[in-house]
N, C-alpha and C positions, 0 to 999 in steps of 0.2 A: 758685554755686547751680545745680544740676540738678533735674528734676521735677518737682516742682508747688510754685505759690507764688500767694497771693493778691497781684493786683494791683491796688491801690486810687487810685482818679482823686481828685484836686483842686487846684483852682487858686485862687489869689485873684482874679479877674477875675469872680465870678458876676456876673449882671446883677441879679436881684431884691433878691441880698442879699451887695453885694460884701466881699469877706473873711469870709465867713463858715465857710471851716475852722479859722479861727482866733477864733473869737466864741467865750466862753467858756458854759459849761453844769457848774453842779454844781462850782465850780472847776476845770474840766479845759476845754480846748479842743475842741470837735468832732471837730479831726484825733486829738487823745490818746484820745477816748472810740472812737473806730474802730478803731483799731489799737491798742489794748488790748486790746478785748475780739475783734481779729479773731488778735490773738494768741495768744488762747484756744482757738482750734481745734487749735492744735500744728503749724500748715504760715507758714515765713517772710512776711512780707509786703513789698510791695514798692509804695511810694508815687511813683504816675507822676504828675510834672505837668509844666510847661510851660517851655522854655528861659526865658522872662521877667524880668526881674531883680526883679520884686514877689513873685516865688516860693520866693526864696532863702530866705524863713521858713518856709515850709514845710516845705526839703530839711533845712532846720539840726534845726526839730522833729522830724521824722520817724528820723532819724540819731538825736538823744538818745534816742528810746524804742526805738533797736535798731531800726529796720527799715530796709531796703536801697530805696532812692533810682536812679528815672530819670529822665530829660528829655526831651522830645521836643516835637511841633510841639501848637499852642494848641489849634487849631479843629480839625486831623485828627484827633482823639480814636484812631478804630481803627490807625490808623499807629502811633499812639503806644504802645498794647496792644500791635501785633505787633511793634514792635524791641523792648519791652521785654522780649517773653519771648525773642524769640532772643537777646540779652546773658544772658540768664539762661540759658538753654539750656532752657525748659520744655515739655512737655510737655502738661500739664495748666497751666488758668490758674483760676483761681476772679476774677470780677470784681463789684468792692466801691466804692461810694463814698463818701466822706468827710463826706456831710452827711448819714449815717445814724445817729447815735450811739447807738440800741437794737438796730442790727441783728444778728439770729440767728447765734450762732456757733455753733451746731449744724449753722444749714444748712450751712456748708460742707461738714462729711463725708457730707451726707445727700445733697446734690447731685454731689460728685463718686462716692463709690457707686454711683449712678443713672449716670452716666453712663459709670464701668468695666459695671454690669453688663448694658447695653441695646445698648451701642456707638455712642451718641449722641455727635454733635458739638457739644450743645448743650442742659443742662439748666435749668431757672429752676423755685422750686414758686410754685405761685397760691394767692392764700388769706392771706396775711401780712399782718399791718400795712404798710401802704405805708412803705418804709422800712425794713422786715424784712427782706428778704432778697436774695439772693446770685444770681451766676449762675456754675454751670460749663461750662468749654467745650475743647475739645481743641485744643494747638495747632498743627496742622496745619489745621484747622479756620478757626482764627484766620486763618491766615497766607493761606488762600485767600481767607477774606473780603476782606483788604485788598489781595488781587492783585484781586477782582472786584469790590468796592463803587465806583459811580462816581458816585451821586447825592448830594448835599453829606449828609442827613439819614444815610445808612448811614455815612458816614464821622466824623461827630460823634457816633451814640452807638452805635457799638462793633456790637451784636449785632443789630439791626434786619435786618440782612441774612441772618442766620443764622437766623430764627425765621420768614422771610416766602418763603425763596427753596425749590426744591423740590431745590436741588444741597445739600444739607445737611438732617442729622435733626437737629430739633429736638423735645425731647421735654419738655409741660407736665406738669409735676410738682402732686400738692394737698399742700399744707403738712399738718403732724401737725391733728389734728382739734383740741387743744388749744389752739395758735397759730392759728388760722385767725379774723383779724379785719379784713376788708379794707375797711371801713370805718373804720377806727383809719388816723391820719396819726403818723408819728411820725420822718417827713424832716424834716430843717430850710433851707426854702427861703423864708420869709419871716420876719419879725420876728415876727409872730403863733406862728409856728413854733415858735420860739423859748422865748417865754410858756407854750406850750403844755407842752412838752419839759422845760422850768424847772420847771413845777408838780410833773409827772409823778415829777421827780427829786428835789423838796423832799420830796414825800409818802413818796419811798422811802425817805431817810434817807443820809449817805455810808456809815453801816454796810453795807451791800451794792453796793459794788462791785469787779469791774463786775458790774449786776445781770443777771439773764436776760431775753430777751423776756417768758418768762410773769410775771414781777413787773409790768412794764410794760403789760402789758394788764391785769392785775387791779387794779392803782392804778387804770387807766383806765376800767375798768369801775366800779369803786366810787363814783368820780368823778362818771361816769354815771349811775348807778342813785340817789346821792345827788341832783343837780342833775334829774331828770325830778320825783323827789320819791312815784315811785307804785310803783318796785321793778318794774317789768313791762317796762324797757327794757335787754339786758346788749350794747347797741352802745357801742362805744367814741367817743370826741367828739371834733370836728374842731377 
């Protein structure tokens, strides 16, 4: 695998809500519902987590739905980004997590776009359901972050060094004006989460999947506009 490839983190170890790539939603797994639909952009994906031996269900699911499998160290998270794409030989990285299971597969082409056509080392758009969306980043870009991040926090999540330091463009993107609901949660980091996520997915129906972000914010809005009971609120619900 040469040139661009989405790499998607997860590990069984979360602390709030442990094994949760593997909790299931809609009969599919969080890890299946991410790499489904991150498959849907048309760029390889590539499921990093952690040498561990509680991780080995991970690499086994990720393998059956076709997607190419790294390993690397727990808590270094950015380490683990940057050998993964040099094994990979890439170029471009798109970075995805596993306890997203609505997130936009759109944004991918939309962010790396933006960042062929600005020459940014580092695109993310604002505006998304938390949980929506992606980040692109170049890997050269990458590869210096993890020669220069030396604070525990830049090295556990990946791009924080890229978006704060002035040795890198990072360039804030606004999500399509139709997607733009950043009051909408639609991560799954707790159990509540979960519940939430469930509903969102009962309402849709399994006829649509994998569904789009925009079905899942108008479930969500309806949901809303339902439960205020007055039609005058179109925020999505936490």
């Amino acid at each position: 695998m040469r040139g661009t490839a989405i790499i998607l983190q997860a590990r069984m170890g979360s602390s709030r809500l442990p094994g949760k790539s593997m909790r299931v939603l809609g009969g599919r797994t969080l890890l299946a519902h991410a790499i489904t639909r991150l498959q849907g952009s048309g760029y390889p994906v590539v499921l990093a987590t952690t040498t561990r031996s509680e991780d080995d269900v991970l690499e086994a699911a990720a393998q059956s739905l076709g997607a190419q499998t790294f390993r690397g160290s727990e808590l270094d998270v950015l380490d683990r980004y940057a050998q993964a794409a040099r094994h990979f030989e890439l170029h471009r990285v798109v970075r995805a997590t596993a306890d997203n299971p609505a997130v936009d597969v759109d944004a991918v082409g939309r962010t790396l776009m933006l960042l062929d056509r600005t020459g940014a080392d580092h695109v993310v758009e604002y505006g998304l359901p938390y949980g929506g969306a992606v980040e692109a980043m170049r890997g050269d870009a990458l590869f210096r972050a993890a020669e220069l991040a030396s604070e525990p926090a830049d090295r556990e999540h990946v791009t924080l060094l890229m978006k704060r330091s002035p040795d890198f463009f990072a360039l804030a993107a606004i999500a399509p004006g139709h997607l733009r609901r950043p009051g909408l949660r639609l991560t799954v980091d707790t159990e509540d989460d979960l519940l939430f996520v469930q509903k969102l997915m009962d309402a849709l129906g399994s006829s649509l999947f994998p569904a789009p972000l925009s079905a899942f914010i108008d479930v969500a809005d309806r949901m809303a506009w339902t439960s205020n009971g007055s039609g005058t609120s179109r925020g999505g619900m936490r």
